[in-house]
ZAFI-953680 format. One record per residue: residue in one letter; x, y, z of N, C-alpha, C, O in turn. Coordinates in steps of 0.02 Angstrom, whole numbers, padded with zeros to 5 digits. Last residue first. Example, Ala and Ser with C-alpha at 12.3 -4.5 7.8 and 13.67 -1.06 7.14 Angstrom:
BEGIN
   residu      n_X      n_Y      n_Z     ca_X     ca_Y     ca_Z      c_X      c_Y      c_Z      o_X      o_Y      o_Z
        s    00642   -00112    00354    00684   -00053    00357    00645    00002    00394    00670    00057    00402
        a    00660   -00284    00390    00615   -00225    00390    00660   -00165    00390    00712   -00166    00423
END
This chain:
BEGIN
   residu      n_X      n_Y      n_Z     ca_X     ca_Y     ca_Z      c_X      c_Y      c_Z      o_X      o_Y      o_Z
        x    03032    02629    00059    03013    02696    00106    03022    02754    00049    03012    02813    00063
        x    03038    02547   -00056    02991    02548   -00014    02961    02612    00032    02905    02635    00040
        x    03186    02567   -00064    03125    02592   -00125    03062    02560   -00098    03028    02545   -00147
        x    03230    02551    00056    03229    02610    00023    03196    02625   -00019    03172    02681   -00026
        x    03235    02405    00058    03185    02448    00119    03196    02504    00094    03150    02535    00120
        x    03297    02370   -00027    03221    02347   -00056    03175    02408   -00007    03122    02440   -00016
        x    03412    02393    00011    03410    02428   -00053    03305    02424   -00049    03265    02468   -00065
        x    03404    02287    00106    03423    02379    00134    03391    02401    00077    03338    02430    00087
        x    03431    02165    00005    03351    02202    00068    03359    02257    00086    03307    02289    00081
        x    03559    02197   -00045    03494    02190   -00090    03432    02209   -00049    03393    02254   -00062
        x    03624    02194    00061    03615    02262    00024    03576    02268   -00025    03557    02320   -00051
        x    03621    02055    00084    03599    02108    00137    03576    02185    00106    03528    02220    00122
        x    03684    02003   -00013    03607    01999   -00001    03581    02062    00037    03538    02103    00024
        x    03786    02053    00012    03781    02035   -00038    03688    02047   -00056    03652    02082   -00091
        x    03848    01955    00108    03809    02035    00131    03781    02081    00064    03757    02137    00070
        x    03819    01862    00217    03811    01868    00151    03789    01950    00124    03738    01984    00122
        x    03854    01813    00319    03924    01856    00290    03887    01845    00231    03918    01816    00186
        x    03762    01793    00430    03785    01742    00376    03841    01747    00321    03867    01701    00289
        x    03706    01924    00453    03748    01876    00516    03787    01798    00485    03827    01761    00514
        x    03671    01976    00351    03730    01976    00354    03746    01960    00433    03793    01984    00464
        x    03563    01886    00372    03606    01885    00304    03669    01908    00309    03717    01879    00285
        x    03476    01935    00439    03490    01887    00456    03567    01876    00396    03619    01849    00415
        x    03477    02097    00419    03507    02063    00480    03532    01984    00479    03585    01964    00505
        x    03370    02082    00313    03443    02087    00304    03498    02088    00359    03558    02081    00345
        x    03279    02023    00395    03302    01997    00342    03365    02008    00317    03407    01966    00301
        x    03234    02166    00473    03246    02087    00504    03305    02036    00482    03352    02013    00515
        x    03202    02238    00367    03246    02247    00400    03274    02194    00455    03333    02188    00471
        x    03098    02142    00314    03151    02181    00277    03214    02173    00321    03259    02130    00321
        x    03014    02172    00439    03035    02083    00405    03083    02123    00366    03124    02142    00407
        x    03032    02317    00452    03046    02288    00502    03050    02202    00463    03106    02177    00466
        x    02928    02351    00352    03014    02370    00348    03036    02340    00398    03094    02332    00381
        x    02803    02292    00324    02863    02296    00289    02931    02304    00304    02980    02276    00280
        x    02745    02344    00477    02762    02266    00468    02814    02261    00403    02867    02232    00415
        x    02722    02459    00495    02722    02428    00545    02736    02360    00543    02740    02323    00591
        x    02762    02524    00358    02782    02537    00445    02790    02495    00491    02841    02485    00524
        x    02651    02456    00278    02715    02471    00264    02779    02488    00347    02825    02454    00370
        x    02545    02494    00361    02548    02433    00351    02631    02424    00311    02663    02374    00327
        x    02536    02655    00344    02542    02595    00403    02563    02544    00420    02593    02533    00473
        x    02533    02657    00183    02611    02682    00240    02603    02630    00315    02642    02587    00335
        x    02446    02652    00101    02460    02576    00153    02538    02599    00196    02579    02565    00227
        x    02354    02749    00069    02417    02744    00041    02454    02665    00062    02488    02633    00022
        x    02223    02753    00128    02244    02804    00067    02319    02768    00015    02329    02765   -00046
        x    02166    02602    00160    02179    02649    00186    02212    02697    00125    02225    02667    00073
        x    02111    02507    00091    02083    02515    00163    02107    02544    00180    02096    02544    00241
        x    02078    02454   -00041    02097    02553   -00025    02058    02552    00044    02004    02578    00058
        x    02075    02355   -00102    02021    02378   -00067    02012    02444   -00039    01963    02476   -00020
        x    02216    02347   -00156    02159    02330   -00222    02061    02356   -00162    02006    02369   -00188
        x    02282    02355   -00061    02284    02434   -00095    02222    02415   -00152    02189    02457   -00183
        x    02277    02245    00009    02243    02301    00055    02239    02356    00010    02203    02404    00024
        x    02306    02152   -00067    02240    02160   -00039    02226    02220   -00014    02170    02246   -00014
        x    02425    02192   -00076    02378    02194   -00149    02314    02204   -00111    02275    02252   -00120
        x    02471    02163    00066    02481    02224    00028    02435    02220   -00046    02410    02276   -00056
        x    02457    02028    00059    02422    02068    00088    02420    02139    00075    02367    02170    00074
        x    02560    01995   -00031    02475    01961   -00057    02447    01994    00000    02386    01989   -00009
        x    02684    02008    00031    02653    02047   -00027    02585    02022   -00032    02555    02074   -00045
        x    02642    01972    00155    02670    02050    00168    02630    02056    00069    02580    02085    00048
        x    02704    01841    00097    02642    01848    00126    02607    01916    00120    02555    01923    00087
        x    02847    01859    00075    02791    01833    00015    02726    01845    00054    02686    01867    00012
        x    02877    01871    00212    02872    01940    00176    02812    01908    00109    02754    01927    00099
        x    02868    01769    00274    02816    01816    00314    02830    01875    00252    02791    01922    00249
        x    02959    01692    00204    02889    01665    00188    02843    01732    00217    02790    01747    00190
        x    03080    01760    00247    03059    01767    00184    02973    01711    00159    02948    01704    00104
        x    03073    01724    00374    03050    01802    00372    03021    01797    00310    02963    01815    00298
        x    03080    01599    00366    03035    01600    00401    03008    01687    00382    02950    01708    00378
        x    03236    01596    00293    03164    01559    00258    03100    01573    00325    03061    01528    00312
        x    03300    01659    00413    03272    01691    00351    03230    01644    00306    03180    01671    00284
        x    03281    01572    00514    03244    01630    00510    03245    01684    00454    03210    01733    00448
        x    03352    01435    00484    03285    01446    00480    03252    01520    00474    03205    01531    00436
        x    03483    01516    00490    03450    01504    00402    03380    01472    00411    03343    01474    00362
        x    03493    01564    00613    03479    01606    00553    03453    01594    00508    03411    01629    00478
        x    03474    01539    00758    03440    01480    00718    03445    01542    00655    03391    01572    00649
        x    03485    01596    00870    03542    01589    00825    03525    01536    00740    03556    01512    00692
        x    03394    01641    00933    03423    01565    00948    03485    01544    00911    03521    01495    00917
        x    03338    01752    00887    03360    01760    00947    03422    01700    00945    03482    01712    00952
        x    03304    01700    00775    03364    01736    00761    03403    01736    00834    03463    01727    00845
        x    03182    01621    00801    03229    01607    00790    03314    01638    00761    03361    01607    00736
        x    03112    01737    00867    03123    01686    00911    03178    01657    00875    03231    01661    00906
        x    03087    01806    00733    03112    01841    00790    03150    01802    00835    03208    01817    00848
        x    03016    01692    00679    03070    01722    00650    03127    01767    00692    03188    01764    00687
        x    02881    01712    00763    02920    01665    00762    03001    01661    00740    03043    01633    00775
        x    02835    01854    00738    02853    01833    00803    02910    01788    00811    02962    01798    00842
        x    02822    01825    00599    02878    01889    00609    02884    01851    00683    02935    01817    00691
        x    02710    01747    00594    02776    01718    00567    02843    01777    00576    02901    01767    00559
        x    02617    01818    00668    02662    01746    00697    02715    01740    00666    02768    01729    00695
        x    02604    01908    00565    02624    01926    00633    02673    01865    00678    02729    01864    00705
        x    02553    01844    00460    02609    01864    00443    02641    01898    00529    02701    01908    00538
        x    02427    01781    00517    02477    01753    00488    02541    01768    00475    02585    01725    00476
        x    02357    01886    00532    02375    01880    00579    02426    01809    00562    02463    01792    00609
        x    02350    01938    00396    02390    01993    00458    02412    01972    00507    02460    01996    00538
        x    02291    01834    00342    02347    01860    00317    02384    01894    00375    02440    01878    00395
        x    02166    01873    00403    02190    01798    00407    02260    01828    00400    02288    01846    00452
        x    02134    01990    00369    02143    01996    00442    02163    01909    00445    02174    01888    00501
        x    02120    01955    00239    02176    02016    00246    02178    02006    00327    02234    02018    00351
        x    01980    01892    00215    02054    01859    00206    02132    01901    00227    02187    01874    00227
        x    01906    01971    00271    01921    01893    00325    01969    01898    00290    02020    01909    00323
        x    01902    02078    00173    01935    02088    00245    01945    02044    00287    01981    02053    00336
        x    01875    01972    00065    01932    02031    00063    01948    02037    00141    01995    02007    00168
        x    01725    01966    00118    01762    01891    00094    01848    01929    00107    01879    01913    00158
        x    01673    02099    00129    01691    02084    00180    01708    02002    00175    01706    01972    00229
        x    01676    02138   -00022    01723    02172    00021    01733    02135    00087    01791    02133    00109
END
């Protein structure tokens, strides 16, 4: 269990920078870096999410869903349809619904 929690607090804090950073580059206008930057922080999001429900560090992972899923999501489909792809966009909205 405690190999699991170094690797999930690696992960967390991995996937934080890469939301920070992603952030920075939307600010900049930099889009199509910041969706390959969100969409690496979400592939991440998932291998932390396994971790955290295969260790049941918490009942349900709503937290971790909250506080970091829907927001890269929701990030993501921002970036997309600042790209007129909107296409996509309603694919991530759609993803943040069957999530929430």
């Amino acid at each position: 269990m405690q190999e699991n929690e170094n690797k999930y607090n690696k992960l967390l804090r991995e996937i934080k920078e890469l939301k920070n950073e992603s952030d920075l580059l939307f600010k900049e206008n930099s889009t199509e870096l910041a969706i390959k930057s969100y969409s690496n922080a979400i592939s991440k999001m998932t291998k932390l999410f396994e971790l955290y429900m295969n260790d049941k560090l918490d009942e349900d992972g709503t937290k971790l869903i909250d506080e970091l899923g829907v927001p890269l999501y929701s990030n993501l489909s921002k970036c997309y349809f600042k790209t007129y792809n909107f296409q996509e966009a309603i694919k991530i909205c759609t993803k943040i619904i069957e999530i929430k």
